[in-house]
mmCIF file of the C-alpha atoms, coordinates in Angstrom:
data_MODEL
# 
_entry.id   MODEL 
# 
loop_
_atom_site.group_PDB 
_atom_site.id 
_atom_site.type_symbol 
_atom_site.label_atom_id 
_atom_site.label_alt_id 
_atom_site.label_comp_id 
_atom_site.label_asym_id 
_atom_site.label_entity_id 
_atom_site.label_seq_id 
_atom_site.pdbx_PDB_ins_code 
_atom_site.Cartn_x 
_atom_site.Cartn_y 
_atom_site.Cartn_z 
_atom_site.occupancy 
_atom_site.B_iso_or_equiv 
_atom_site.pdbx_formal_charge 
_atom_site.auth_seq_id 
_atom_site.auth_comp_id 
_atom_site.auth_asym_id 
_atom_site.auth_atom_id 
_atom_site.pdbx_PDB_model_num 
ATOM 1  C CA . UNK A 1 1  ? -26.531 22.704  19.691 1.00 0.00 ? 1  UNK A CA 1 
ATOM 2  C CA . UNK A 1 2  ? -29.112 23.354  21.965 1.00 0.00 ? 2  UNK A CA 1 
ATOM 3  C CA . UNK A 1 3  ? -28.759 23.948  25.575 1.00 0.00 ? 3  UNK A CA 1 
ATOM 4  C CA . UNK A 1 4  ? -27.978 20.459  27.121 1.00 0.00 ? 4  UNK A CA 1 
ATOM 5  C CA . UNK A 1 5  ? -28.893 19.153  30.645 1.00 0.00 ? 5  UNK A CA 1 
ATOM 6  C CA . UNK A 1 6  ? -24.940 18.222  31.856 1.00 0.00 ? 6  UNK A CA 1 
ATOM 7  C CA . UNK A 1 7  ? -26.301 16.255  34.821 1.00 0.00 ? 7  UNK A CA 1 
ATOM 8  C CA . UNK A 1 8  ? -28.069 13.985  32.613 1.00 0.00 ? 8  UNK A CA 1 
ATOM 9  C CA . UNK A 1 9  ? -25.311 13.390  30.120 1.00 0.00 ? 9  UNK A CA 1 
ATOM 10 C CA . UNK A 1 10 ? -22.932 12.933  33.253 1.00 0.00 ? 10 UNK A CA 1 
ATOM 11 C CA . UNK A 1 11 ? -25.551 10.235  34.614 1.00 0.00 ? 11 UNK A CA 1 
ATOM 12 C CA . UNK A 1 12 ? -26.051 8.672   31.157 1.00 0.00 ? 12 UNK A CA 1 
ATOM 13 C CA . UNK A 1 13 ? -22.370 8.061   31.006 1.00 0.00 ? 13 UNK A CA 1 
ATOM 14 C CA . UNK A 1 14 ? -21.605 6.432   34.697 1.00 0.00 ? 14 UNK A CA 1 
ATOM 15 C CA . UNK A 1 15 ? -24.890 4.025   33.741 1.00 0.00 ? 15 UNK A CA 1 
ATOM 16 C CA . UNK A 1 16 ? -23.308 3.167   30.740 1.00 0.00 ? 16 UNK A CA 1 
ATOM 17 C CA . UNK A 1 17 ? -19.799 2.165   32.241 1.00 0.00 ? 17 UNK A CA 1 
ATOM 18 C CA . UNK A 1 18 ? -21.068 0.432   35.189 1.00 0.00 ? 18 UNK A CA 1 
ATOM 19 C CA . UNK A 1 19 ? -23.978 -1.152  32.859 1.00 0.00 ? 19 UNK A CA 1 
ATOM 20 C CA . UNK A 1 20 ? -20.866 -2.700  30.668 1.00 0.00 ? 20 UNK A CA 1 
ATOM 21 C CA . UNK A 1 21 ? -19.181 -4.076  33.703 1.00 0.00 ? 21 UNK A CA 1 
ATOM 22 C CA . UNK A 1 22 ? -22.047 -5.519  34.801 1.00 0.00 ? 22 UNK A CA 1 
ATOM 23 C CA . UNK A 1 23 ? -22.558 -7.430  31.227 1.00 0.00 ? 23 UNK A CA 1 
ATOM 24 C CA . UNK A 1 24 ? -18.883 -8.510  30.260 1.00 0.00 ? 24 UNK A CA 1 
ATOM 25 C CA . UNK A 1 25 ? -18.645 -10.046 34.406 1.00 0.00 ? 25 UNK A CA 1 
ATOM 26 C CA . UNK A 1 26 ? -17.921 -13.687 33.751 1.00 0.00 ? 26 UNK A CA 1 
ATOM 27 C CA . UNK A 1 27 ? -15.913 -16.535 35.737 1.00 0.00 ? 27 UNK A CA 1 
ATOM 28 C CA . UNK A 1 28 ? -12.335 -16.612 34.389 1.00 0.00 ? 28 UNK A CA 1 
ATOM 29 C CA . UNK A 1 29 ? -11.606 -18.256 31.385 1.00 0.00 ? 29 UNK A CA 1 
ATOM 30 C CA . UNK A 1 30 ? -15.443 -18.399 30.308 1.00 0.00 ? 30 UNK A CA 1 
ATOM 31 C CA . UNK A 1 31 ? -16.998 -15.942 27.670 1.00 0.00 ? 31 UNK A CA 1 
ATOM 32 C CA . UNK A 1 32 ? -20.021 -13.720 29.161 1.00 0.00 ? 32 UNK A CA 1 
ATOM 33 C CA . UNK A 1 33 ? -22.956 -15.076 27.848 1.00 0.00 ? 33 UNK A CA 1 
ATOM 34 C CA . UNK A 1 34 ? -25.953 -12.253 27.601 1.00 0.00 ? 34 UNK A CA 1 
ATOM 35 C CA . UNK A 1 35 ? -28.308 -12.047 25.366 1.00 0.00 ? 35 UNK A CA 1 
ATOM 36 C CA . UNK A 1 36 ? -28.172 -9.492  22.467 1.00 0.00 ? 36 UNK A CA 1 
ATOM 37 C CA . UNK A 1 37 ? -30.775 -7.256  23.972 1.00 0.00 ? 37 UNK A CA 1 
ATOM 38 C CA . UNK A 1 38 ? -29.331 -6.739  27.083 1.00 0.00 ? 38 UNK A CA 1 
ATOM 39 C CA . UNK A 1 39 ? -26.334 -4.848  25.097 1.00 0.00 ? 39 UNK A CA 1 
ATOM 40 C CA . UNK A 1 40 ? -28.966 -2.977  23.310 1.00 0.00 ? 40 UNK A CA 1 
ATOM 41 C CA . UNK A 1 41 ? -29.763 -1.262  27.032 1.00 0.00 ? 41 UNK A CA 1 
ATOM 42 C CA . UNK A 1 42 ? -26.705 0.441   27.161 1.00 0.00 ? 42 UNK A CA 1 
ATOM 43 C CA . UNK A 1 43 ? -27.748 2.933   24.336 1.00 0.00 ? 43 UNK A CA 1 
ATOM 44 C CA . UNK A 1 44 ? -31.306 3.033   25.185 1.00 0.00 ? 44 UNK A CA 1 
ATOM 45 C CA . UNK A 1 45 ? -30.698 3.723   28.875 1.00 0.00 ? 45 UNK A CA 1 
ATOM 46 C CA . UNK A 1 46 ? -28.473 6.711   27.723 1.00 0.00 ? 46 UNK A CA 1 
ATOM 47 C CA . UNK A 1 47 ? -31.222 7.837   25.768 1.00 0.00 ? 47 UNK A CA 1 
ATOM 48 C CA . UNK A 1 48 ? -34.188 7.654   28.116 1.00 0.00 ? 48 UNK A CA 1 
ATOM 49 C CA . UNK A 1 49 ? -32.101 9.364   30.800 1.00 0.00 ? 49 UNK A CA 1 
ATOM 50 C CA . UNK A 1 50 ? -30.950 12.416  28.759 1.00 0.00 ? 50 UNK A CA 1 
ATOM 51 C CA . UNK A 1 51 ? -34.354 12.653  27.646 1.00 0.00 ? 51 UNK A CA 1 
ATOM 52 C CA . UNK A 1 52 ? -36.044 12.543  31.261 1.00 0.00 ? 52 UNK A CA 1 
ATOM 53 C CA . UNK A 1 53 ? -33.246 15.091  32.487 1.00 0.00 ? 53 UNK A CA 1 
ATOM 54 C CA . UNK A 1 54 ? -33.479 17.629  29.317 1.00 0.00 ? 54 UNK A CA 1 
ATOM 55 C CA . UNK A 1 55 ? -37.533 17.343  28.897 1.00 0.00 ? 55 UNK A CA 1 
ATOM 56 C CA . UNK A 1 56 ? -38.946 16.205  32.398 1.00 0.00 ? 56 UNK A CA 1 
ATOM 57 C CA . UNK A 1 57 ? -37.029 16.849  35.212 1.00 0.00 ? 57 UNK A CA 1 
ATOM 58 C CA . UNK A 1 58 ? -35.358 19.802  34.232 1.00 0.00 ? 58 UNK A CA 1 
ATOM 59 C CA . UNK A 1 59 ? -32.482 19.887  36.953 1.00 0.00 ? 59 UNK A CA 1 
ATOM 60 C CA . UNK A 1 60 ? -29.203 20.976  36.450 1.00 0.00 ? 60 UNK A CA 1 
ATOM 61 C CA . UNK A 1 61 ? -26.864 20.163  39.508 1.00 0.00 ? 61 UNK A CA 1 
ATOM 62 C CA . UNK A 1 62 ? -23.634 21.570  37.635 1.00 0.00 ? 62 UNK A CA 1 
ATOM 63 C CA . UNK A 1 63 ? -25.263 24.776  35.950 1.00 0.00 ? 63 UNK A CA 1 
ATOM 64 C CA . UNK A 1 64 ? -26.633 27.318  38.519 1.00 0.00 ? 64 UNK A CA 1 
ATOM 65 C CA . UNK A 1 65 ? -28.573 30.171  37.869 1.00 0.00 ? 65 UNK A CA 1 
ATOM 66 C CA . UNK A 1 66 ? -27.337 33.352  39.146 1.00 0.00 ? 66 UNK A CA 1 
# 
């Protein structure tokens, strides 16, 4: 495996439990009702973020260099 950008994983993760909150939110008693692409997002926006970390920003906050 090649060398991974943890910041980005560790971003891609909080947006995808705080995305999911955001999308099963629904008064009591009533189902949520989303459409099917907005769960597709969750994924995607893990994706997209790793990517933009690992290939175009290229900062690490929890590896330093020495």
């Amino acid at each position: 495996m090649k060398n991974r950008n943890v910041t980005g994983i560790v971003l891609a993760v909080i947006y995808c439990i705080v995305l999911f909150e955001i999308l099963i939110d629904a008064p009591p008693g009533e189902a949520p009702n989303n459409p099917l692409w907005a769960y597709a997002m969750i994924p995607l926006g893990a994706v997209v973020i790793t990517s933009l970390f690992d290939y175009v920003i290229k900062f690490d906050f929890f590896k330093k260099k020495k």
